[in-house]
N, C-alpha and C positions, 0 to 999 in steps of 0.2 A: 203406811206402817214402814220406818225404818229395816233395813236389811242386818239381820244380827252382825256382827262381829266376830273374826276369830277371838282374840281373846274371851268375847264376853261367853261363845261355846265351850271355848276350855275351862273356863268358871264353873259353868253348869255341868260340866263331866268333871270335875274337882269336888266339886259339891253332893255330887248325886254320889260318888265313892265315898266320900265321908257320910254323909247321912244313908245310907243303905248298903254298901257291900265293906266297906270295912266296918260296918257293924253286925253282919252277919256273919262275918269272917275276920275276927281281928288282926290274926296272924299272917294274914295274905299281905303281901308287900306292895306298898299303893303305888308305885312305879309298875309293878304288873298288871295291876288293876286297871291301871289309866291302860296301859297296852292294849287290853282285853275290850274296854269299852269303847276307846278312841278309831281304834281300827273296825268295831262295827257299826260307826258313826259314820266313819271316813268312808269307810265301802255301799255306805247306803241298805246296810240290813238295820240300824236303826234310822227312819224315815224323818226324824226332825229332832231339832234341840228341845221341842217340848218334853216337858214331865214324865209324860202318858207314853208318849212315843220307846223311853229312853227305861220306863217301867216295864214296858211291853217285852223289852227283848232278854231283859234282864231276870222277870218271869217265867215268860216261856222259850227263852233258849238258853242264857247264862244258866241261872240256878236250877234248871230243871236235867241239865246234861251236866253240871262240875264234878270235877272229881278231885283226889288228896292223895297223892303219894307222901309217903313217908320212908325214915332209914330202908327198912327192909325192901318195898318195892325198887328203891334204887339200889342197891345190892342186887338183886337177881334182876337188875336191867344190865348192870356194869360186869356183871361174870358174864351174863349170855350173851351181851357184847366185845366182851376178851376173846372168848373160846372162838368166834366167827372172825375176827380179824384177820388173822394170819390166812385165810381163802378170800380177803378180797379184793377187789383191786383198788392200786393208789391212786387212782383218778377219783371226784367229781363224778357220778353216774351222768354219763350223758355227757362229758368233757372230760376235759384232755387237763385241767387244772391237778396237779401231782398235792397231794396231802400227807402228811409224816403218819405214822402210827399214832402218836396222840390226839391227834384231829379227827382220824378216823374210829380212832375209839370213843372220845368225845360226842361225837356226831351221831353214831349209830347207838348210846344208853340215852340220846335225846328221843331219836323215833323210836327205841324200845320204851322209854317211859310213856308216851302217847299210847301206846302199843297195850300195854297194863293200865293205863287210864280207859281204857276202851272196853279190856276186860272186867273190869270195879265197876264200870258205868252200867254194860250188860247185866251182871251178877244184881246191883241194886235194883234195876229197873224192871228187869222181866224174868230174873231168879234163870237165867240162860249163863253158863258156864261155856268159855272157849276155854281152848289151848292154843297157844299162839306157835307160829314156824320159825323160833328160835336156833335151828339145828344150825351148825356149821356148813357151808359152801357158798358157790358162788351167788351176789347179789340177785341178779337175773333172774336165781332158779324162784324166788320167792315173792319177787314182786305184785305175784296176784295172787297171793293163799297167804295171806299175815296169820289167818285165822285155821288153824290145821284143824281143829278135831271142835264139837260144839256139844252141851248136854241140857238138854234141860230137864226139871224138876221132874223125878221118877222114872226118867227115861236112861237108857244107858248113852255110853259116850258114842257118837260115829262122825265120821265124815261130813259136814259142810254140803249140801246140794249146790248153795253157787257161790261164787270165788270173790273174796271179801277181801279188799287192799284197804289199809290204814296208813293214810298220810300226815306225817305230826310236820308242825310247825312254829315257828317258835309263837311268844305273847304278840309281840307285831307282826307277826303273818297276817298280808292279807290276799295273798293267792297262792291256790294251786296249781302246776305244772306237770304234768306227768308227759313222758314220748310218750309216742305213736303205739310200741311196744307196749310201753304197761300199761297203757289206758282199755286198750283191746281185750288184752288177756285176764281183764276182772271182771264183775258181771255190776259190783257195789268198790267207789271208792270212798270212804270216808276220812272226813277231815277231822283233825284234831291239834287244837293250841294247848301246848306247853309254857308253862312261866317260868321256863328257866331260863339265867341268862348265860355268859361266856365263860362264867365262874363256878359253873355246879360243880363240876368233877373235882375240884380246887380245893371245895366246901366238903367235900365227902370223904377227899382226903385229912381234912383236917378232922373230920368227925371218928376219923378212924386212928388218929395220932400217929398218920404219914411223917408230919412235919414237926412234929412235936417232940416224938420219943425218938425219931429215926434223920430224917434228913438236918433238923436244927441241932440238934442231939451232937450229930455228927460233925458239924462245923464246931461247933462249940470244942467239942472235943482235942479238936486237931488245931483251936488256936484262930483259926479264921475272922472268927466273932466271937465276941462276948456274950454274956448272959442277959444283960440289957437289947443290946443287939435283937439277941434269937429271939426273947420277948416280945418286940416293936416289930419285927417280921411277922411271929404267930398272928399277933391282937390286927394285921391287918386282913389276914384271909378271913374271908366271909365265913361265918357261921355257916353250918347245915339248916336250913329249916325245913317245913313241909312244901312241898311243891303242889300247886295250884294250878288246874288245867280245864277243860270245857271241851266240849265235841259239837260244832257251829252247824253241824249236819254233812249229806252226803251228796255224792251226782252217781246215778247209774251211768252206766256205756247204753248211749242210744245214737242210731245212726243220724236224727237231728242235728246232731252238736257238729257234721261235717260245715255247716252253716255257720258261721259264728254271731253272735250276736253282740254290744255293747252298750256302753253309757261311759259319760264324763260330763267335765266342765271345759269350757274354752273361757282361758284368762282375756289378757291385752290381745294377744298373736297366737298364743300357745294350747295347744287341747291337751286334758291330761285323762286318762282311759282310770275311771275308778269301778267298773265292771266290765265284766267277760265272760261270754259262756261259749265255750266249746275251740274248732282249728285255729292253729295261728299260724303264721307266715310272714316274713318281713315285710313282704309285698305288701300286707293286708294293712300297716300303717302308714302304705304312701296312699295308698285307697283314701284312709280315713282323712289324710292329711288337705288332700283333696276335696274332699265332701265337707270336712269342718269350714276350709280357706281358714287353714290352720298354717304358722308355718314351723311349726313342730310339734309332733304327737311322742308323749309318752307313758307311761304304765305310772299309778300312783303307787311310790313308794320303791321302784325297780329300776324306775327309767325302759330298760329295756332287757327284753330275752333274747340270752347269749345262742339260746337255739331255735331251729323252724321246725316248722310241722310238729308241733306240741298240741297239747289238749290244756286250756288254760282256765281257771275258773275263781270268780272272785268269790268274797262271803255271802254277797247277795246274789248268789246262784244256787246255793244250796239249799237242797230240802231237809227240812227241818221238824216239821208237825207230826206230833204224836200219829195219828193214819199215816205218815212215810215211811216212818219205821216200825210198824206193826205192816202194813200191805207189802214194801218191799224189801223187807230184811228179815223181820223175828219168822215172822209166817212165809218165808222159801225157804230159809237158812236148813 
């Protein structure tokens, strides 16, 4: 039996989006779609281009975890991402990379959208109510308590038993990286893709007639451009739509993962790392480079991490089954 085909895979994940997920979901933008499915192809949480395979995850991890934000949940992503900016720093967590205030505010209603996706997902699924640690200060202080206060049905609200980190990612995330620091300081980190792309803020603006009544308004005004003009600028920014997200499951902190474990493919010469569980260190891909008689090792989709001694974990490292998140989340929380 012939060996599939790139292209003839990307047919079959074209095809399995049009006949089942954008039929269950019209409105979902199939450029996300592909993102969502291709990268748990790509990462080896779906096992093969067969049907079954590609049913299987689509079943019991896509539609069983998605969730829907809408206007209002990005609204109180984008204020409680305002109010904490001005406490944080202008770096890149964990580099020295300088980001402007809009990037930064950008960046941080991306992991609060994950952040309320996570809360919708909770609410649906086991009628469990957080509150999330939205308050102003520094990054640091919150990176292992995403989740402050927890309720569920008839009970009143209290305190979290153990320290719940949500990590959002965009639609083609396909790893997690947390330092040393935050991986410790949580007891659950859980992952979650977002299908937004560089343009949401953009798009939220316009839905709120930023550009409309106010910034085109004002050019107009003052002679800059025309009316046609400010027209052909509007009609290009992206519409607002619903935004479309999933939670691929989570990794507990266990002393194991000092071990790290992997997988990949080696091309002509080259190994490419498309799973990961647990330490990294730059050392650890002359190691591999080594053991493959590779003559270059890198990360699928990163190339490589700008830092060491990280905690790094692909899609296929996460738990995900109904008993993983009833034994180690809903029933400690």
């Amino acid at each position: 039996m012939s060996k599939i085909t790139k292209n003839e895979i990307e047919k079959k994940l074209h095809t399995f989006i049009e006949l089942n997920i954008l039929k269950d979901y019209p409105d979902m933008d199939p450029l996300i779609a592909y993102d969502f499915i291709s990268k748990a192809f790509l990462s080896g949480v779906i096992e093969s281009s067969e049907s079954e395979d590609i049913l299987s995850w689509y079943n019991n991890i896509f539609k069983k975890n998605l969730f829907v934000l809408d206007q209002n949940d990005y609204s109180e992503a984008s204020i409680d991402a305002l109010k904490k900016q001005f406490s944080l720093a202008g770096t890149d967590f964990g580099s020295s990379k300088q980001r402007d205030l809009g990037q930064k505010w950008a960046d941080t209603i991306r992991g609060y959208l994950g952040e309320i996706g996570v809360r919708k997902l909770f609410k649906k699924k086991y009628n469990l109510e957080i509150s999330l640690a939205h308050e102003p200060g520094q990054l640091e202080e919150f990176v292992s308590k995403d989740i402050h206060e927890v309720k569920f049905h008839n009970q009143t609200k209290r305190k979290p038993l153990i320290k719940v980190s949500i990590k959002t990612v965009k639609s083609n995330g396909i790893w997690l990286d947390f330092t040393e620091q935050m991986f410790i300081h949580a007891d659950i980190h859980i992952n979650c893709c977002v299908g937004v792309g560089t343009n949401h803020l953009f798009s939220f603006f316009k839905h709120l007639s930023v550009f409309k009544d106010k910034i085109i308004k004002n050019a107009i005004d003052r002679n800059f451009i025309n009316q046609d003009e400010g027209d052909n600028i509007y009609n290009q920014v992206p519409s607002f739509k619903n935004i479309y997200g999933y939670v691929p499951g989570f990794v507990t902190k266990k002393s194991e993962y000092e071990k790290y474990s992997y997988g990949g493919k080696k091309g002509t010469s080259n190994y490419t790392i498309d799973k990961w569980s647990g330490k990294y260190m730059h050392s650890d891909l002359e190691i591999i480079k080594e053991r493959e008689k590779a003559k270059d090792v890198k990360f699928l989709g990163i190339g490589e991490f700008s830092r060491e001694k990280v905690y790094i974990f692909g899609l296929s490292s996460l738990m995900y089954l109904d008993q993983d998140w009833e034994n180690f989340i809903i029933n400690k929380i």
